[in-house]
N, C-alpha and C positions, 0 to 999 in steps of 0.2 A: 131373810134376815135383813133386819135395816141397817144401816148403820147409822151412825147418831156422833155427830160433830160436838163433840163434849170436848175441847181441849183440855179439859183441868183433870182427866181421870190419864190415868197413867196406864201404859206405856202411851207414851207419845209418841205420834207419828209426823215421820219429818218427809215434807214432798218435797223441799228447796234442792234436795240433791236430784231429783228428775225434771224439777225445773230446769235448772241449772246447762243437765244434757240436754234438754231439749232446745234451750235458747243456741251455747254449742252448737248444735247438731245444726239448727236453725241458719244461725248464721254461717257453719261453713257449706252447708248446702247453697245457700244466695253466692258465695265466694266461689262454689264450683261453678254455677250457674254463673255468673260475669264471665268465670275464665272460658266458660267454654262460649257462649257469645260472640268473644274477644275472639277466639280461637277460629270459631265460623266466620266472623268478618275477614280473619287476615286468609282464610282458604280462599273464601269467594274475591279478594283482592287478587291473590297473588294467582286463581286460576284466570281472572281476566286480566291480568299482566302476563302468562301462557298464552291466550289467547291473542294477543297480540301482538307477539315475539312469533306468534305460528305463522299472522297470518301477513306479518312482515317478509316472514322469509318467504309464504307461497309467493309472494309479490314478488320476491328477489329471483327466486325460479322461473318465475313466469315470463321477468326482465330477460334471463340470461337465457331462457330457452329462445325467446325472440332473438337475441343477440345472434345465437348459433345457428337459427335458422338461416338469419340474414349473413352471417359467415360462410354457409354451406353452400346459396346461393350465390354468392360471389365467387366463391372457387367453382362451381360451376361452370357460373359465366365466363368464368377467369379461362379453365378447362374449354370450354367452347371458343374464345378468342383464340387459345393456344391452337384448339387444333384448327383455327382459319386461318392461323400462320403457317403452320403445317403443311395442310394443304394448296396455300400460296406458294409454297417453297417447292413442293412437288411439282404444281404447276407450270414452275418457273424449268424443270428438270427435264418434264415433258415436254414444254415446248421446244427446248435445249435437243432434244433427240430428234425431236419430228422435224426439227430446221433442217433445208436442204439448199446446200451450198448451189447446186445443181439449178434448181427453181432460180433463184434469187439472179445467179449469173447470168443465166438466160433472159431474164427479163427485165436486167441491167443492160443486158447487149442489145435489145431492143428500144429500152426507154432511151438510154444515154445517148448525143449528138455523136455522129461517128469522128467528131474530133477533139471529142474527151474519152481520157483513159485514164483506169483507178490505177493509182498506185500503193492504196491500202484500205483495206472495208475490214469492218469492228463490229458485229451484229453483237449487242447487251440485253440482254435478257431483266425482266422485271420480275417481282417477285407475283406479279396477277399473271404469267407469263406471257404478256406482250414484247412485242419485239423493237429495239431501235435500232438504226444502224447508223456508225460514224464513215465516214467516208473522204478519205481525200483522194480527191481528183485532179489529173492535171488537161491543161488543154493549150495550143499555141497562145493566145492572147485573152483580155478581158475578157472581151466579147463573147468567150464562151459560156460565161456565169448564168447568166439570164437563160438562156436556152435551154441551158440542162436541169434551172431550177422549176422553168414551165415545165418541161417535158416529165419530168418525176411529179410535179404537182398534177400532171392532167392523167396520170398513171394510180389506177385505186390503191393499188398494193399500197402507194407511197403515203404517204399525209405527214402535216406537221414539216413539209421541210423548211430548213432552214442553211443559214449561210452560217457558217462559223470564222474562219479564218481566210484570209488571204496572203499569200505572199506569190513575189514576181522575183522570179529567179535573177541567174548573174547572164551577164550576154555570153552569148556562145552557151548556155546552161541546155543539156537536151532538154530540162522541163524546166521552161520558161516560167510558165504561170503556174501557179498550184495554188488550190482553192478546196477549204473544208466545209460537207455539208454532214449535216448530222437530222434522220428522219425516222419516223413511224413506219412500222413494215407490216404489214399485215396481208400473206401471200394470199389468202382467199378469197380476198375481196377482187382480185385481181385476175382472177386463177382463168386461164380461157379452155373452152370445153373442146 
């Protein structure tokens, strides 16, 4: 069956009303189509503004994990200074025990001129524990300084000595002269077999 575009025979047929939808349909179709467009632009915007708020922060982690390592090894080291204070201090404790009055006076009685006599010895301990010792001695006159400062200097135990103080008594004083030396003690070096 053909059909046959006769507009003047009746019933008339109207297509404007599926135009109509169609043009509608047409146009909100292209409106969905913009919005969705718009829609995939502002994803793909705002996942690469994600992406860079991510990888900010890996950066920030990355910062602060370097920071804490470099923390962790400083209290380390910090921890390892402490215990070489520690062990300075023990040091200092040990040698403190192993000092022996006994040694030291013995080998005063030998070193010292037989006409100086202490009348006060102060052995100070260091925290590496080396030994110093302050000393005042007294002797009839000057002259004794020099002698007992070779005699101790040419003695290994002794080193570093030194003159500190002098003073010369009142007349009639039983200790005329008295004179401060203060030195390095180091009994092993000295030690006879």
């Amino acid at each position: 069956m053909s059909r046959s575009f006769n507009f003047a025979r009746r019933p008339f047929q109207d297509d404007r009303p599926v135009w109509v939808v169609i043009a509608v349909l047409l146009v909100a179709g292209l409106l969905l189509l913009a919005a969705n467009l718009r829609q995939v632009a502002q994803y793909r915007r705002g996942v690469a503004d994600i992406q860079a708020s991510i990888d900010a922060l890996e950066a920030r982690q990355h910062k602060a994990d370097a920071r804490a390592q470099a923390a962790k090894s400083a209290l380390s080291s910090y921890q390892v200074s402490a215990m070489a204070d520690e062990s300075r201090g023990l040091a200092r404790i040990v040698a403190e025990r192993h000092f022996s009055w006994t040694t030291l006076l013995a080998r005063l009685e030998r070193t010292l001129p037989s006409a100086v006599g202490v009348t006060r010895l102060q052995p100070r301990f260091d925290k590496d524990g080396e030994v110093y010792l302050e000393m005042q001695l007294f002797a009839k006159s000057q002259e004794a300084v020099v002698p007992t400062i070779a005699a101790l200097s040419k003695d290994p135990a002794f080193g570093e000595v030194e003159l500190k103080s002098e003073t010369i008594g009142e007349a009639g004083s039983p200790d005329p002269f008295v004179f401060m030396l203060s030195s390095r003690y180091e009994p092993q070096k000295g030690a006879r077999r």
